[in-house]
N, C-alpha and C positions, 0 to 999 in steps of 0.2 A: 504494500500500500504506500505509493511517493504520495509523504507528505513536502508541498512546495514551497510552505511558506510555517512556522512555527512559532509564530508573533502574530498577538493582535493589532500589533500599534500599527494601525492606519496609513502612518507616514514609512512605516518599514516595507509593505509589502509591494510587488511592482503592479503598479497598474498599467492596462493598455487602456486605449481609446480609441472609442469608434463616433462615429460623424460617418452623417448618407448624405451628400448636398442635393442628392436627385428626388429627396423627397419635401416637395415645398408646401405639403399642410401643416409639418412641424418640424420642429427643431431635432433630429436626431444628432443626441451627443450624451453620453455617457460614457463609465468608465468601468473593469472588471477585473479581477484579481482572480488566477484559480489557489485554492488553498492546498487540497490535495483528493486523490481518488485513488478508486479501486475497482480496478475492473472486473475482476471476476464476482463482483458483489452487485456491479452496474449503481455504485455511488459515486458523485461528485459534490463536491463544497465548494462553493466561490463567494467571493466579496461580490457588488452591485453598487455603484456611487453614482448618481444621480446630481448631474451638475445643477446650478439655478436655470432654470427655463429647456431644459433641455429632457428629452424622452428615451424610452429603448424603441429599438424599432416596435413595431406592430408583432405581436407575436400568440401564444399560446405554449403552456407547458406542457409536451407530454408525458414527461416523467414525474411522479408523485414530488412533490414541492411543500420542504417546509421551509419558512420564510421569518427570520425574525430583524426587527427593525434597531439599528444600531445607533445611528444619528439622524436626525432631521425628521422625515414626514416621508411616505409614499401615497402615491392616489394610483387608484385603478381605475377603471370605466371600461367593465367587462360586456363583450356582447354576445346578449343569451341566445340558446336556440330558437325562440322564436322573432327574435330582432331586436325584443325589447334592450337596454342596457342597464345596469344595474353599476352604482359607484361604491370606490371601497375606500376610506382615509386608515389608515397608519400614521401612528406616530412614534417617537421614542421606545423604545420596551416592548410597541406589540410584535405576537408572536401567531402563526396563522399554517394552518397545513392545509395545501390543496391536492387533492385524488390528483393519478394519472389523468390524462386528456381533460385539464384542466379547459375555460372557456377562453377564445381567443379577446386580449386588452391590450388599450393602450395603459401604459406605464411609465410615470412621473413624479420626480421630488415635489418636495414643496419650494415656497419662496427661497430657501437656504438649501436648498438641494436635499438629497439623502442617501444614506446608504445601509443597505441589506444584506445583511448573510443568508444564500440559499443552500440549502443540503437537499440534493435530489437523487433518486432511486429513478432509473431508467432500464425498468424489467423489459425492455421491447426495445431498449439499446438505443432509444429516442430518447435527447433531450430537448429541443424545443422544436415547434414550427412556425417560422416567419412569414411574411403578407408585407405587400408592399400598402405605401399608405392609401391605397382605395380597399383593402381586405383583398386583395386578387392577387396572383402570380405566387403561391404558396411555395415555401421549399423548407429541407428539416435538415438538422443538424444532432449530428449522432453524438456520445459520447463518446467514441475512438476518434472523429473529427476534430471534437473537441482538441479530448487531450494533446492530438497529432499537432495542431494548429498552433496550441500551447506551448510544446519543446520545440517547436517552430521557429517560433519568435512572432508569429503572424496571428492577423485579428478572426477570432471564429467566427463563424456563422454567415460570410460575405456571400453575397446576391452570386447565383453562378449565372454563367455566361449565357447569350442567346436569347 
């Protein structure tokens, strides 16, 4: 089990940064730390830092997702299976677990940004699935891609080509 980072402190661990300029309903920009995993268990841990005014891409989990809030504020604005949407506020302290094939949301700090530690179980080797910002051109991102991407040096989860 590579653990990748052995500190909490915020300022110890390496962040990367992702930014989509090709999406102009919002601001994607965020930041993400892997902490460390296990594959034969299909678990992952990462940090999640949510700049001021800035989002994750459009997305959905489908690896079971627990979520605990470390600084600042998160919002959600999940949208249900029937179209409805439904909003989630986090703040400092809370702590939230969502099933596999969680609902697809967008996701954002608050006014001071925020950051979350996820710990995800990815029994079907899925950890998320991405949507461009109209909800369309869907693509997924495994945990071997992950991790591969990670001893990379390079940013997960990028729009593939075509």
């Amino acid at each position: 089990m590579p653990v990748i980072c052995q500190s909490f402190d915020l300022e110890r661990v390496e962040w990367r940064r992702v930014t989509d300029a090709s999406c102009k309903g919002f601001l994607v920009d965020f930041e993400y730390s892997l902490l460390g995993y296990d594959l034969p268990s299909s678990r992952l841990d990462m940090l999640l830092r949510y700049l001021p005014g800035g989002h994750c891409r459009r997305h959905r989990h489908v690896a079971c997702t627990a979520t605990l809030v470390l600084e600042g504020e998160q919002f959600l604005t999940e949208t249900l299976p029937d179209g409805t949407t439904r909003s989630v506020h986090r703040r400092k302290g809370d702590y939230a677990m969502a099933a596999a094939d969680a609902h697809p949301h967008d996701e954002h700090g608050g006014e001071e940004g925020g950051t979350v530690l996820l710990s995800m179980t990815a029994s079907a080797g899925i950890l998320f699935e991405y949507f461009d910002e109209n909800w369309e051109n869907g693509w997924v991102v495994s945990l071997t891609q992950y991790v591969d991407s990670w001893e990379r040096g390079v940013i997960y989860g990028s729009r593939p080509a075509g």
